[in-house]
Steps between C-alpha positions, in 0.01 A plus 500: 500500500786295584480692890144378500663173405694442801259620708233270419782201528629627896135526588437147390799467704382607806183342497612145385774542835202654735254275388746155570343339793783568777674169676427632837164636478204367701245369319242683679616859611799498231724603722702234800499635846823593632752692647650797329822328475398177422309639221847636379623154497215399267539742256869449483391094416244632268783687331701219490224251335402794250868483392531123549799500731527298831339598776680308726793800441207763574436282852855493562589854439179519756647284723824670532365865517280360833813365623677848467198672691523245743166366388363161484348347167157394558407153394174525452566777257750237306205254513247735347719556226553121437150415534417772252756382236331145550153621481593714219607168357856665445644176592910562397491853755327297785768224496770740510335651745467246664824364453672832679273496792644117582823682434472756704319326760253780476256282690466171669352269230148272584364245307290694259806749397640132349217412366524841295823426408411157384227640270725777375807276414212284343355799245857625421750219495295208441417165756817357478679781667171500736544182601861569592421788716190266650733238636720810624217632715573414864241168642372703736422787283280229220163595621207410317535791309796483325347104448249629339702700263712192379193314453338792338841519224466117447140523396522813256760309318373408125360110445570377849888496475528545883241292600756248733642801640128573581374277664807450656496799655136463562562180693773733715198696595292245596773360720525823641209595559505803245174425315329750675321727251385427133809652313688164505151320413410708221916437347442161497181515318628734290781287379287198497242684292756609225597098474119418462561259832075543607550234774800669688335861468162293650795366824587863571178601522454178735770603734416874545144387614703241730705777648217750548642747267265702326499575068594821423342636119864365388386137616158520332641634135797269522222192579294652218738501244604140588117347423499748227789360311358083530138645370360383842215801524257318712779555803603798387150646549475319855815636576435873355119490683685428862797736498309820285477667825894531562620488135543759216562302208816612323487611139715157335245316756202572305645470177610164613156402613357650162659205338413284727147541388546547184637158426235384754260652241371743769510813307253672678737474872763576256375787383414634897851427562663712231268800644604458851883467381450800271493734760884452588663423179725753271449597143772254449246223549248600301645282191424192731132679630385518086654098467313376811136663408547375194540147606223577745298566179445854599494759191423806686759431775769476252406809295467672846860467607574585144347868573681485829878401302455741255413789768800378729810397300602539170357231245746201362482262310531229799144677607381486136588101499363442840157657367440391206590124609222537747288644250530199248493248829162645546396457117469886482667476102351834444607658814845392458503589122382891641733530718800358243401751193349808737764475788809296397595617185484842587659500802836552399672186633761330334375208323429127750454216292328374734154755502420423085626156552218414804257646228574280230493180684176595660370548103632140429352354809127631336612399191500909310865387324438778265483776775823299679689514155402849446605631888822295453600688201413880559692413842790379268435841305390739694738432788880482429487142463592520123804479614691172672265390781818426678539892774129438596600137634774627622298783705281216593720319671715775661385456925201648646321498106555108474273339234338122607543270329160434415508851351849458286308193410185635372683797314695227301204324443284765385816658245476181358086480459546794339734376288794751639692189436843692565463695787397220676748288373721805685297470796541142538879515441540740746354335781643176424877649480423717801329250730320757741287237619454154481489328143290234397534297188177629362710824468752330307248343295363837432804626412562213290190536271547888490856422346366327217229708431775836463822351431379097345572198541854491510547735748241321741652176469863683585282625829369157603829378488745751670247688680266318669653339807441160503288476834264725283445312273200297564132452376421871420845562318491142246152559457621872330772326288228225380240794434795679243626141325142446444410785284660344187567175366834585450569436852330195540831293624541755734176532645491110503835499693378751757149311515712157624725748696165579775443147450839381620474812776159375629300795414287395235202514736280793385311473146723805341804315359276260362251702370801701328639214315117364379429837406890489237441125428109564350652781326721249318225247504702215705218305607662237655753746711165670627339207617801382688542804651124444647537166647783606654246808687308204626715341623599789709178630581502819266197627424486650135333812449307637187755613335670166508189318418450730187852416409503117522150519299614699220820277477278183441265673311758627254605197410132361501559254768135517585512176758769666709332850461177389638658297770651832649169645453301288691702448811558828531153553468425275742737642762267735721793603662720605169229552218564723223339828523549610141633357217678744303402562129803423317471161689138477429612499107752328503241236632258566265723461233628204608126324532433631172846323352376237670137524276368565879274772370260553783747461742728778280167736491442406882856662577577848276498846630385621133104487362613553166748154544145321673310628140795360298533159715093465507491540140760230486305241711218583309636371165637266660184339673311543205742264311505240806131516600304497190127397542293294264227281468729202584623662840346328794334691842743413677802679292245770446485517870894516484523746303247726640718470838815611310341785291366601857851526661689676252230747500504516877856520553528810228213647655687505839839590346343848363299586830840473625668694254213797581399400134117498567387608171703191376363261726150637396612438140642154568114400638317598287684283271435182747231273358463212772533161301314284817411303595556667841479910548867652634341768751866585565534679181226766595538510811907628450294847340224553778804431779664779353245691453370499839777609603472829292120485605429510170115363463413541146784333425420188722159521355606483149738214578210277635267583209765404301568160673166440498487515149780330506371179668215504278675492190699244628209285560368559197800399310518208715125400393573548119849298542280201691237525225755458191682201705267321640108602390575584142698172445166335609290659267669471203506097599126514580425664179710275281300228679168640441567507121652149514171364672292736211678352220481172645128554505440606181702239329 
């Protein structure tokens, strides 16, 4: 067994060495045409690369073996191998190579062999030692090659740090009449494209069609990517549509030009693009493929590159972020959810924040808080994170697995919706004390209100004040502190301090802080202190919102200052442009009550939120009116007219207040009690039941109401005949007969 062993491990052996593309085979016939002995000194180099050792001690051992057999070294042989190295992109062998033909003045040197040289000492020992060896190179040897190659090294340095030296040299070309070809050209635009500089790349372009030199495919993509980057996609496509015939677009062009259209809103063109640039990317773009169809709003696309990245490369969980972030970007929930519970989670990757983390902020965004709450915590259970939070941040931010800050910032968030109050209290600490990217002082403020919800008070005022650096401290950060003195009254000097504090800052221009302190001062039921603190909004221009309104209502109404109560009321009312949407019902009440204190009973009835406080209050006004507006036969038709009117309202406003309540069967109740007193007939009154009940389409019901008013009216009238009758006709009758007996006696006597 252990034979068969080592046998299968040389035979793996053997193949992995015979199957190692060889340095100096052809990439056509695999093998390179030469001489027998020539092809000696080729596998001797092979040797010598196979065993990393010099070859330039294989080439002299070569050298002085010819010399013994009287031979000659060939230099074109010494070339081949140099150019192979180079091609081979074996940079370190070339230049010694290289170096020990100049050494051994092998060969006479021409401008191209420093131009080589120039390119090697750029790969290997950097530009520095480049330039050095440039300014070496003899004048008469600084051909438009080796030009070409300093310009070339200036433009493929990062963020334009060469760009003097660069034009510069360009400039030396021009003088010399180097620019010749579109290498130089297509540096400059290069460099100018990295720098976003649109109008120089547009002066190049100029100048080559000045000088009759033809774009190359390098010129086109390089001009591409420049109107690419400034969104300009109507001359990109003029531009593409006149130089198709000579260009193949390079891969990072179309992505570039993807984006372009994609912030141009052209998905369609974008989508074209991504198929034509398809064709010549790696799996190791197909992250970016699934991100840019799903911006291009194509669902299939992205779940087609999916299929391809799972065929071609193992899954991870950067490929699991990049797709379900598409997913959700598309509002494909349920997609996204499928491939989280059927693909994620049983994929055996470590745990990523991130993945559960995109899920529950998409659940918040469409409101399911439940189903966020519920994700938030398996995760917390089901996935190591019992433990400190603290290793997975830390994995986060290790290089090449970097968390954004948007999605540290959502994770915190979301912990703390789901009221995982200390881990992200430890997720907030963390990346405030380890500052991986920039901090803002909403992060401080976060950190500040997680404080007190896990550790108190105490503790969050000891962060504010040796924590928090004091160029952080602004709007977002006070505002916190106010929001935590204002939960109790026992921190009302404080909270007052901190208030003036903003003031004295110059940040008391948003409606929180003063919504904050209303909200603690009605709570005590400091009127006065509450209606301060809302001049002093108008006077700024703030804006008070319903919750503020509600607040400064209940405070007057608590204290039954009805005046000042219905003075907020009504210009707020007023205000189109700020009108309260909804009184709340413990404001409501606490209006009611205070119109009832105030023996303001239909107003009280006109305001609760309860039917059974409407029965109570209408029973109220009832013995009430029945003391005040007695009827007899000394009441005149004009106070019977009077009181008919006020009978009529309080029977109209209950009415109303139970239809609003949903209390129909009430309000049915409450009319059939209504006997109009006259003189005129309130149509209102009915006409509240057959509104509502045309809404509900009810017909019987409408019909019963107007049989009933009709009755209604006539018993009115009737009661208004008999009332006449006994005032006025009766009254004349009794005197007529009295007089009739009076003239009768008077006759018979």
């Amino acid at each position: 067994m252990i034979m068969k062993y080592n046998l299968q491990q040389h035979a793996k052996r053997i193949i992995a060495y015979t199957s190692r593309p060889r340095f100096f085979c052809s990439y056509r016939n695999g093998t390179l045409p030469s001489p027998v002995t020539n092809q000696t000194l080729l596998s001797r180099i092979e040797a010598a690369l196979d065993q990393k050792a010099a070859v330039t001690t294989v080439l002299e051992q070569w050298r002085l073996q010819q010399q013994k057999e009287g031979n000659h070294l060939n230099p074109s042989l010494v070339r081949g191998i140099f150019e192979k190295l180079r091609n081979s992109n074996r940079f370190s062998q070339a230049l010694e190579v290289s170096e020990w033909m100049v050494k051994q003045k092998i060969c006479n040197l021409v401008p191209e062999d420093f131009a080589a040289r120039f390119h090697l000492i750029d790969n290997v020992l950097g530009l520095e030692e480049a330039e050095k060896f440039f300014v070496s190179i003899p004048e008469n040897m600084r051909c438009e090659s080796i030009y070409t190659s300093l310009l070339r090294s200036y433009s493929s340095q990062p963020g334009g740090r060469a760009l003097g030296r660069a034009e510069s040299t360009y400039k030396k070309m021009k003088k010399l009449g180097l620019l010749l070809r579109p290498s130089p050209y297509n540096s400059m635009t290069s460099i100018y494209n990295s720098l976003g500089n649109r109008d120089k790349v547009d002066e190049i372009l100029r100048e080559m069609k000045e000088n009759n030199v033809e774009f190359d495919s390098v010129t086109v993509n390089n001009a591409l990517r420049a109107y690419a980057d400034v969104s300009d996609v109507a001359t990109m496509d003029k531009f593409l549509a006149e130089w198709s015939a000579i260009t193949k677009l390079e891969w990072h062009t179309t992505l570039d030009m993807a984006k372009a259209y994609l912030r141009d809103g052209s998905k369609g063109k974008a989508r074209e693009m991504l198929r034509t640039g398809e064709v010549y990317m790696g799996v190791e773009f197909y992250e970016e493929l699934m991100r840019l169809y799903g911006e291009a709003g194509e669902r299939e696309d992205v779940y087609r590159i999916w299929d391809l990245y799972k065929k071609t490369r193992y899954k991870d969980n950067e490929g699991f972020i990049t797709l379900i972030a598409s997913l959700l970007k598309l509002g494909d929930l349920k997609g996204a959810e499928e491939v989280y519970h059927n693909e994620w989670e049983y994929s055996g990757l470590n745990c990523d924040i991130r993945i559960p983390n995109m899920l529950v902020s998409a659940y918040r965004k469409k409101g399911l808080v439940k189903k966020a709450e519920k994700l938030m915590s398996k995760t917390m259970r089901t996935r190591g994170l019992v433990k400190p939070i603290t290793p997975f941040l830390v994995e986060l931010g290790k290089k090449g697995n970097q968390a954004s800050p948007s999605d540290l910032r959502d994770l915190i968030r979301n912990l703390r919706d789901s009221f995982q109050f200390t881990k992200a209290l430890e997720a907030s600490s963390w990346m405030c004390e380890k500052k991986v990217f920039k901090l803002f002082s909403e992060d401080y403020a976060t950190r500040l209100q997680l404080t007190w919800r896990v550790l108190g008070l105490e503790e969050a005022e000891k962060f504010f004040e040796s924590s928090i650096p004091e160029n952080m401290k602004d709007y977002s950060v006070y505002a916190t502190l106010l929001t935590l003195y204002t939960k109790s009254d026992r921190t009302l000097v404080k909270a007052e301090a901190i208030f003036e504090k903003m003031r004295e800052l110059g940040i008391l221009s948003k409606l929180y802080p003063f919504s904050l302190m209303i909200s603690l001062y009605s709570e005590l039921l400091k009127r006065s202190k509450v209606n301060k603190l809302v001049s002093d909004m108008k006077q700024n221009n703030i804006e008070p919102d319903s919750v503020t309104m509600n607040n400064v209502l209940r405070v007057n109404a608590d204290i039954s200052a009805i005046d000042s109560m219905e003075k907020y009321q009504r210009e707020w009312a007023n205000d189109d442009d700020n009108k309260i949407t909804k009184l709340e019902v413990r404001t409501m009440d606490a209006m009611a009550k205070a119109y009832e204190k105030s023996g303001l009973i239909l107003k009280a009835i006109e305001m609760t939120t309860s039917n059974r406080e409407v029965n109570r209050l209408w029973n109220m006004y009832k013995y009430k009116a029945n003391e005040d507006l007695k009827i007899d036969m000394s009441t005149s038709k004009l106070e019977m007219g009077k009181i008919g009117k006020t009978w009529d309202e309080g029977y109209r406003i209950v009415i109303s207040s139970l239809l609003k309540l949903d209390d129909a069967e009430g309000a049915e109740k409450i009319y059939g009690e209504w006997q109009p007193e006259g003189p005129d007939f309130d149509t209102q009154i009915p006409c509240l039941l057959i509104s509502r009940y045309s809404k509900e389409d009810d017909e019987v019901k409408i019909k019963n109401v107007m049989d009933s008013c009709r009755k209604k009216r006539r018993w009115m009238h009737v009661e208004m005949v008999k009332t006449v009758f006994l005032q006025d006709v009766l009254p004349l009758l009794v005197i007529s007969s009295f007089l009739g007996v009076f003239i009768w006696f008077s006759f018979i006597l």
